[in-house]
C-alpha positions in Angstrom: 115.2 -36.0 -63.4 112.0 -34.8 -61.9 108.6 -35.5 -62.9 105.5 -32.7 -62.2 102.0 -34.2 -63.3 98.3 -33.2 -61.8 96.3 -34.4 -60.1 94.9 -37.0 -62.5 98.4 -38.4 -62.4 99.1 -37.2 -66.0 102.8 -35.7 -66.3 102.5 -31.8 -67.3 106.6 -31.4 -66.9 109.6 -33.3 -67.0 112.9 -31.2 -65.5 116.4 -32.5 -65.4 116.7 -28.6 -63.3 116.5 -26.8 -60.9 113.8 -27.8 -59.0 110.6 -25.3 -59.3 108.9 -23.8 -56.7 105.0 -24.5 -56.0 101.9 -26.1 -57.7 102.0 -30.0 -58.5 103.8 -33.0 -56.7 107.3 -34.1 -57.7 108.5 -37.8 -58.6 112.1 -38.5 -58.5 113.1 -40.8 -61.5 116.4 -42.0 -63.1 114.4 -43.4 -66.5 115.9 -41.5 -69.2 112.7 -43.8 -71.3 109.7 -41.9 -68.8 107.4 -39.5 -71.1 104.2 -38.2 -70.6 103.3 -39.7 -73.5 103.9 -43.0 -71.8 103.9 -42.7 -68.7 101.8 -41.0 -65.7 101.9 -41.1 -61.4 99.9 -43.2 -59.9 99.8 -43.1 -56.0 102.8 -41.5 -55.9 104.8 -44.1 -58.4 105.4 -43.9 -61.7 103.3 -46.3 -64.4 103.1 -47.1 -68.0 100.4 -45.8 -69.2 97.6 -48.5 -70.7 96.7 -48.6 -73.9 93.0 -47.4 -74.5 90.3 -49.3 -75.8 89.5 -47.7 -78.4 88.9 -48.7 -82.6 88.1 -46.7 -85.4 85.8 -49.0 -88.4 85.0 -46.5 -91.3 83.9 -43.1 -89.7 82.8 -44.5 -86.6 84.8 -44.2 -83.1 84.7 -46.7 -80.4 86.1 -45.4 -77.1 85.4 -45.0 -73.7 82.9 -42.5 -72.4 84.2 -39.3 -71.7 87.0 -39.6 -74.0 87.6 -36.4 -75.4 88.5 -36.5 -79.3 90.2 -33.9 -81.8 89.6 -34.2 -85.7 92.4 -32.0 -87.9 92.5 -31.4 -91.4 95.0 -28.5 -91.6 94.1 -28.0 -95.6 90.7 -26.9 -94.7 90.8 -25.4 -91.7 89.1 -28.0 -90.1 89.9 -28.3 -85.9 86.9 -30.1 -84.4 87.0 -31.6 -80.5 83.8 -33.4 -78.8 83.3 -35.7 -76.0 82.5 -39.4 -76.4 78.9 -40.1 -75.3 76.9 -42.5 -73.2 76.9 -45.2 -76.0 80.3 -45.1 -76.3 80.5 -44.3 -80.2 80.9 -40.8 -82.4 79.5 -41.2 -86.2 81.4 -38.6 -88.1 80.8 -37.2 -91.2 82.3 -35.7 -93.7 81.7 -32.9 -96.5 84.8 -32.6 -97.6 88.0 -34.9 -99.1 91.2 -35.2 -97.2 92.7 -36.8 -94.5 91.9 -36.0 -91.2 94.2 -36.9 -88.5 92.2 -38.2 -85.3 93.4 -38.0 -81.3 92.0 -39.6 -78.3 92.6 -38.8 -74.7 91.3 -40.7 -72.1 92.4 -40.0 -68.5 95.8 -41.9 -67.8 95.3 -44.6 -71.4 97.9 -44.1 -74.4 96.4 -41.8 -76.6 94.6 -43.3 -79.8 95.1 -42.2 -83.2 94.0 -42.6 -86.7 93.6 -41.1 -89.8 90.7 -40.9 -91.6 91.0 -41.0 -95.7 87.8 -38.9 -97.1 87.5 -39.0 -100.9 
């Protein structure tokens, strides 16, 4: 198996073959249990990624700064992304019922979601 990520570490493709020619490093890997949605490169080995400290109380997100964030509510049409600010929080709020499904991404961390219940 190899592994392609970017620069950040963060795993873009994993190939069992051939191997593909240019753009990104390669990481040589027997783990049939390596994702990029647990794992990333870090100084050239590969590492679980951590899991992101981030909480969700009511309508109000917790996570680190510069975490990006995606709300979806596919019944509305709703597809909202922002970045998390210098406090560290994002207040969000609401005009319409449904449940909207919430996703984190934070450099190399596990990614963090929730849903939010609106009624």
């Amino acid at each position: 198996m190899l592994i392609i990520h970017n620069a950040t570490g963060r795993i873009t493709t994993i190939l069992s073959s051939p191997i593909p020619s240019g753009g990104g490093e390669i990481v040589a890997t027997t783990d049939p249990g390596v994702s990029p949605a647990t794992h990333y490169v870090d100084d050239g080995e590969l590492t679980e990624r951590p899991t992101m400290a981030a909480s969700l109380d009511g309508y109000v997100l917790t996570a680190p700064v510069g975490a990006a964030w995606r709300l979806v509510e596919p019944s509305l049409s709703i597809d909202a992304t922002g970045t998390v600010g210098g406090d560290g929080e994002v207040t969000f709020d609401f005009d319409d019922p449904g449940t909207y499904a919430l996703t984190v991404v934070n450099a190399n961390d596990l990614d963090f979601t929730a849903e939010i219940e609106v009624t």
